[in-house]
C-alpha positions in Angstrom: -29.5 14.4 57.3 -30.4 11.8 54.6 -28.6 10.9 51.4 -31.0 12.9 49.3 -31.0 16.0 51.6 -26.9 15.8 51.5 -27.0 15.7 48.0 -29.3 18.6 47.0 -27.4 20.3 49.9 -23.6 19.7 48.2 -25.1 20.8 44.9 -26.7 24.1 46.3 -24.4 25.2 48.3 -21.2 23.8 45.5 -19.4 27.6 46.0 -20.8 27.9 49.8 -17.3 27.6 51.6 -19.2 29.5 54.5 -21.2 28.2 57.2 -21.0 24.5 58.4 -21.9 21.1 57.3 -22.3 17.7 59.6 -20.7 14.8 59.0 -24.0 12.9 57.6 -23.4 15.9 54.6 -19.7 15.5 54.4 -19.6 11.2 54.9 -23.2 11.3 52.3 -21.2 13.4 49.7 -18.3 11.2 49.8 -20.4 8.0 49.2 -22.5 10.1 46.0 -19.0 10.8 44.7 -17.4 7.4 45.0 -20.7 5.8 43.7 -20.6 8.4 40.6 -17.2 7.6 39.8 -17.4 4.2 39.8 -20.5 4.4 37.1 -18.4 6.9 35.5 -15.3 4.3 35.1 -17.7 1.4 34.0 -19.1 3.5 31.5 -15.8 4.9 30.0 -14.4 1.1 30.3 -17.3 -0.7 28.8 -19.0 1.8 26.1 -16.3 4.6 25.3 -12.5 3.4 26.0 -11.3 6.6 27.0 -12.0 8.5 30.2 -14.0 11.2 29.1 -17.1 10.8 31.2 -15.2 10.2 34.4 -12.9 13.6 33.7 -16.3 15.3 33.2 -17.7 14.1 36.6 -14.5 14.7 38.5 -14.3 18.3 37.2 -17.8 18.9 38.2 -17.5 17.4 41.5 -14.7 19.1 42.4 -15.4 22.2 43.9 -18.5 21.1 45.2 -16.2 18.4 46.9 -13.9 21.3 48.5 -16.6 23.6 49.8 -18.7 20.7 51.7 -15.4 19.9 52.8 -14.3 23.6 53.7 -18.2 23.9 55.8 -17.1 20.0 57.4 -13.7 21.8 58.5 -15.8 24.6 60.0 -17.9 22.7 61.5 -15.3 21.4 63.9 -13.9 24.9 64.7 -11.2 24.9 62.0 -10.0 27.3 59.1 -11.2 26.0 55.7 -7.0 26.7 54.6 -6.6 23.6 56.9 -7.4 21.6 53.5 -4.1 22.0 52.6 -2.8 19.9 54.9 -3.7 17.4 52.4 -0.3 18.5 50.7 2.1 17.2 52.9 2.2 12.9 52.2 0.5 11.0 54.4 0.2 12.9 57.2 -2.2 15.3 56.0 -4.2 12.8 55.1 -4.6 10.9 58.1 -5.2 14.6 60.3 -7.8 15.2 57.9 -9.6 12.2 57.9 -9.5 12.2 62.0 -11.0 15.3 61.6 -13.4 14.7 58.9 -14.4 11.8 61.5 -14.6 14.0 64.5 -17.8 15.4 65.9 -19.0 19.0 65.5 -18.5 22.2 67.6 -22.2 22.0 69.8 -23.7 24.8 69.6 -22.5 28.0 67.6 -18.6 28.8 66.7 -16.6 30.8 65.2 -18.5 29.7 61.9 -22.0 29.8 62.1 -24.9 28.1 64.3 -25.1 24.1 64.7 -26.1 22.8 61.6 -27.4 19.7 63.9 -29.2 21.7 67.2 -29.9 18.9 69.5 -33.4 18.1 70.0 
């Protein structure tokens, strides 16, 4: 999946917490977002001195951000609720970014069909 692809896919499926996503989606999305937020932060900084256009970006990434990261969890064989993990310091963290990092279920699971089928 290419940058653009990931993209148009994270904004049309931004309430999709079913089915699965690869980790070119997932890793993509998190690049878009960090790049966003960065132009975001330069922007408040340099032209508006308060953070008004980076709070507008990050509450309109956000649940965009969860579902893609819901469908990555899926895609591995786990329960979306395992986002939570992120709660507990540190720890959740780290298990969700090994996960994150981890390749996909081949084939179907529990969640859908191989968002990757091998060729």
């Amino acid at each position: 999946m290419s940058f653009g692809e990931a993209i148009a896919s994270g904004f049309s499926n931004y309430v999709g917490f079913s089915g699965r996503a690869p980790r070119s989606e997932f890793w993509y999305w998190v690049l878009f977002v960090v790049i966003l937020t960065i132009v975001a932060g330069i922007i408040d900084n340099a032209i508006i001195g308060m953070p008004i256009v980076g709070t507008i970006v990050s509450l309109g990434l956000l649940l965009p951000g969860i579902a893609v990261s819901v469908r990555r969890l899926h895609d591995i064989d786990r329960t979306g609720w395992w986002i939570l993990i992120s709660l507990v310091p540190l720890v959740g963290a780290i298990l969700l970014l090994i996960w994150y990092c981890s390749k996909g279920t081949p084939g179907p699971n529990t969640y859908g069909s191989d968002p990757l089928p091998m060729h």
